[in-house]
C-alpha positions in Angstrom: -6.6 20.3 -5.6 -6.7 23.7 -3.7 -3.8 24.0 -1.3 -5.4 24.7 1.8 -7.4 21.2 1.3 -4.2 19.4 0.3 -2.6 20.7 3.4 -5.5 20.0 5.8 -5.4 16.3 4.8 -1.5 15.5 4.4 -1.8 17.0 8.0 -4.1 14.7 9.6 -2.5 11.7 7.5 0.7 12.8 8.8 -0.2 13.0 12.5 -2.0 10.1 12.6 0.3 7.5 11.3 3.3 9.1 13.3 1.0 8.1 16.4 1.1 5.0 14.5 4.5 4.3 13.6 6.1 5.8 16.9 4.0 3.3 18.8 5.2 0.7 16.6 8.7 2.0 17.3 8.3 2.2 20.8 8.0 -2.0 20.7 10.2 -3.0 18.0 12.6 -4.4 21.0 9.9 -6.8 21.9 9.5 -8.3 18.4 10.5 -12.1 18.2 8.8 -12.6 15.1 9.2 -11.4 11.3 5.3 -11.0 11.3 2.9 -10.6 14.1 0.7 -13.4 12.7 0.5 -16.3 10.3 -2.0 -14.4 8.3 0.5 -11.5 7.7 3.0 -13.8 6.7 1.0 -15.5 4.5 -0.5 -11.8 2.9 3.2 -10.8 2.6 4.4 -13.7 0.7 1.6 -13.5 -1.6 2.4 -9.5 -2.3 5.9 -10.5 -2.8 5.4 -13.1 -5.0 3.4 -11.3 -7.5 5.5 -7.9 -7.4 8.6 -10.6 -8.3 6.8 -11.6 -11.7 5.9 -7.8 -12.1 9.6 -6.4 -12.2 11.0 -10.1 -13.7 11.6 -8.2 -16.9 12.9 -4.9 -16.0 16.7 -5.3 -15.7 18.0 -3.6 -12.7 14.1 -2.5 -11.4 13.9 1.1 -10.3 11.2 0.9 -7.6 9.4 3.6 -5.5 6.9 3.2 -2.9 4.5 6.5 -2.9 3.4 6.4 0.6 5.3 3.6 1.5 4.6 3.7 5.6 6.8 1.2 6.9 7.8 0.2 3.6 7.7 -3.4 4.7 6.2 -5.0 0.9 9.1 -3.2 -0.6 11.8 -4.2 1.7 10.7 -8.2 1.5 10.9 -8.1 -2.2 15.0 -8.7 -1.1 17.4 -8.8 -3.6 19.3 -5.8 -4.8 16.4 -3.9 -6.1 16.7 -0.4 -6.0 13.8 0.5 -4.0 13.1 4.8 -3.0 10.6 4.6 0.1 8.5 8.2 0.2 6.4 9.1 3.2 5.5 12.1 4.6 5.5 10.5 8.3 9.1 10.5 9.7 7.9 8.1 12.3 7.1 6.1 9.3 10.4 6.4 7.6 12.4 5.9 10.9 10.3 2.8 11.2 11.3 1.3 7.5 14.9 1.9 8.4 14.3 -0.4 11.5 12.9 -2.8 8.9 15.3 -2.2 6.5 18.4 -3.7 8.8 16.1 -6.4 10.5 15.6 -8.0 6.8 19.2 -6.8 5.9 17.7 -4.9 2.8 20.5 -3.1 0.6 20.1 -0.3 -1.6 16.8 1.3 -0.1 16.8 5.2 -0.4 14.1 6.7 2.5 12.4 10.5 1.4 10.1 12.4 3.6 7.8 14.1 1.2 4.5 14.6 0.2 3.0 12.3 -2.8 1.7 15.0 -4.6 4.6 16.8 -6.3 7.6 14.4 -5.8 10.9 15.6 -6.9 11.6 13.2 -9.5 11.7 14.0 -13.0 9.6 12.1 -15.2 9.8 8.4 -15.8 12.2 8.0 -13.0 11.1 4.7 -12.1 10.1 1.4 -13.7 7.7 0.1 -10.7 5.7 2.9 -8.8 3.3 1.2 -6.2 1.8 1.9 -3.5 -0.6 -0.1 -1.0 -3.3 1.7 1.9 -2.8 5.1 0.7 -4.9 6.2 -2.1 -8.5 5.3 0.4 -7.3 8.2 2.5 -8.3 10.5 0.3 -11.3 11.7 -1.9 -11.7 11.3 -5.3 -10.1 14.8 -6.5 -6.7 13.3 -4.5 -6.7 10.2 -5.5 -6.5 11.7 -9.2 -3.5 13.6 -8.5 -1.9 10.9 -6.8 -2.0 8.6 -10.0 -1.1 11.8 -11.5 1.7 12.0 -10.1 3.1 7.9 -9.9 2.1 7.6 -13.7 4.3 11.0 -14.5 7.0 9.7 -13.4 7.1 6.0 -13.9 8.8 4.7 -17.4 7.1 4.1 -20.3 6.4 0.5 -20.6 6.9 0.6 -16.6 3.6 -0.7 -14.1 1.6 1.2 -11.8 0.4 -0.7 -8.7 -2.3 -0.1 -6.2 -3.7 -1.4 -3.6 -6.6 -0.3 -1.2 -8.3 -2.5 1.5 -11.4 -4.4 0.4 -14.8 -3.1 2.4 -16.6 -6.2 1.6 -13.9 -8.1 3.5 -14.2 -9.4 7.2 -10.6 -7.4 8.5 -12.2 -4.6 7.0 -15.7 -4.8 8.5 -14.9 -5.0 12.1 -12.0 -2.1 11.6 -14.9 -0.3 10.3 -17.5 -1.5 13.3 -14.4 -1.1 15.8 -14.5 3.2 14.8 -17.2 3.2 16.6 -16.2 4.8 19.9 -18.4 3.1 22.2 -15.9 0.5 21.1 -12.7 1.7 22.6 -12.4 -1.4 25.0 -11.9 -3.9 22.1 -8.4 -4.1 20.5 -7.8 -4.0 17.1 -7.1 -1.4 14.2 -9.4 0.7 13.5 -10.7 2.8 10.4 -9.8 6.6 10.5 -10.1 8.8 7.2 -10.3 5.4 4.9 -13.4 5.4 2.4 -14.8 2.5 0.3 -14.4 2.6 -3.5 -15.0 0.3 -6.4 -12.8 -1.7 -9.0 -14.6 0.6 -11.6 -13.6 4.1 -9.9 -10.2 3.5 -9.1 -9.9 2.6 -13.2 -11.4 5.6 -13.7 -9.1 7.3 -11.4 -6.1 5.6 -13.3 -7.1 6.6 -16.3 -8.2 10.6 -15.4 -4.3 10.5 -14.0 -3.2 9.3 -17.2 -4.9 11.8 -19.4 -3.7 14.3 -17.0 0.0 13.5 -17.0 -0.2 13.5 -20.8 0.2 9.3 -20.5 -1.8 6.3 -21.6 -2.4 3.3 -19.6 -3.2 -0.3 -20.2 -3.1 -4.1 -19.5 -5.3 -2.9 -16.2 -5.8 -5.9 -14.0 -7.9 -6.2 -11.3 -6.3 -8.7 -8.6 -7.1 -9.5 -4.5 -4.3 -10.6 -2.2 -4.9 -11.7 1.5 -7.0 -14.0 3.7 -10.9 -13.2 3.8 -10.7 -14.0 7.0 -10.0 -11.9 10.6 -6.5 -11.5 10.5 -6.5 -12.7 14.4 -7.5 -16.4 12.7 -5.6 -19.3 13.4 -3.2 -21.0 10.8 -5.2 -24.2 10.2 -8.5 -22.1 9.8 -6.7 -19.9 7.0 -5.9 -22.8 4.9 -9.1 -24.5 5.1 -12.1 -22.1 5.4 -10.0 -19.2 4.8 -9.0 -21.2 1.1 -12.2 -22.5 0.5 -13.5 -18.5 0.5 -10.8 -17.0 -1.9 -11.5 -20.0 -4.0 -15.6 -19.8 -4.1 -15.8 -15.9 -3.6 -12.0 -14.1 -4.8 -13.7 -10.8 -4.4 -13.7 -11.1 0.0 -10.6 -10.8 0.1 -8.7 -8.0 1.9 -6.9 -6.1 -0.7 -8.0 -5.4 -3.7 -5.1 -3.8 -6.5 -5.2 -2.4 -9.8 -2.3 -2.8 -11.8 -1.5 -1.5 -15.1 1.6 -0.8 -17.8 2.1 2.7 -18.5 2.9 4.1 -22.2 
């Protein structure tokens, strides 16, 4: 990717998720709960729980988080892990050390740098994930994004990513909500994120392998979150909400490729 078009983007990524994160910052002393609603909690856990089986047979996991914003997905995974947190935001990084001591996570290293030309050397690490990042880009970036994660995860190490789903609810109103005769309704709304399929973001994986001189494979295709707003209440999560990932998996909010790298 030409420079001047790497730089324009990391530079609007960059300011706009320091407004972000310094916002977030700015009313961390009003928290009382671990997650702002049941539906996060409930999206967290499910993350957690299948990064867990990811890693179970690594011994003494070397994770990184390419883009990690407020590295919360890594930081739950608890344990001893050692987890590297990269982000080009400091706002973002200052953030995940807030994090960081509310969860009482050990051994987490925090980087500011750019995702495209990290200073490891290859096969550094044997998990390299990274979750809302990749969407932020176009499809030239995304390439040397997986570029870069596959150079310098392990061989026989996993590549994880995740992007939000656009055929999901969450999704569809952050997307209506950009609209900016829309200002007076809260709720997050889409900035630079664009909309691809399961079958480009293989292709993407496996453009990144051929260009770090790797192979990929396994590739799985998983969703992870409610289909539902993320404002819904508990009890309407587990019925409807259930009944939606159960009779139509693909409306839910995040969808993730994951794949073992050789």
């Amino acid at each position: 990717m030409e420079d001047s078009r790497l730089a324009e983007m990391l530079k609007h990524e960059n300011e706009s998720w320091e407004r972000i994160f310094r916002a977030e910052l700015a009313k961390r002393e009003s928290e009382r709960t671990d997650f702002s609603s049941f539906w996060w909690e409930l999206y967290y856990t499910e993350i957690k729980k299948f990064v867990l089986q990811q890693i179970a047979d690594y011994q003494d996991p070397r994770i990184l988080e390419a883009g990690s914003g407020s590295g919360k997905a890594s930081i739950l995974l608890g344990g001893e892990y050692k987890r590297t947190l990269v982000d080009i935001s400091e706002g973002a990084l200052e953030y995940a050390k807030y994090l960081a001591k509310r969860f009482g996570a050990e051994n987490v290293s925090f980087l500011k740098w750019n995702i495209f030309n990290m200073p490891f050397a290859d096969e550094s690490f044997d998990f390299v994930w990274n979750i809302g990042v990749a969407e932020h880009y176009d499809d030239r970036g995304i390439i040397d994004i997986f570029t870069e994660m596959i150079r310098i995860t392990e061989r026989g190490g996993t590549v994880f990513v995740g992007i939000p789903n656009f055929k999901s609810l969450p999704i569809r109103k952050a997307s209506i909500l950009r609209n900016k005769f829309l200002k007076f309704i809260p709720g997050y709304r889409l900035d630079s994120e664009k909309s691809y399929s399961e079958e480009q973001m293989t292709d993407f994986l496996k453009l990144g392998a051929t260009k770090a001189h790797r192979i990929i494979s396994n590739v799985q295709i998983r969703y992870f979150g409610s289909p539902l707003f993320i404002e819904s209440p508990k009890w309407l999560i587990l019925t409807l909400g259930r009944f939606m990932e159960w009779f139509a998996p693909k409306s839910r909010f995040l969808m993730c490729i994951v794949c073992r790298v050789e």
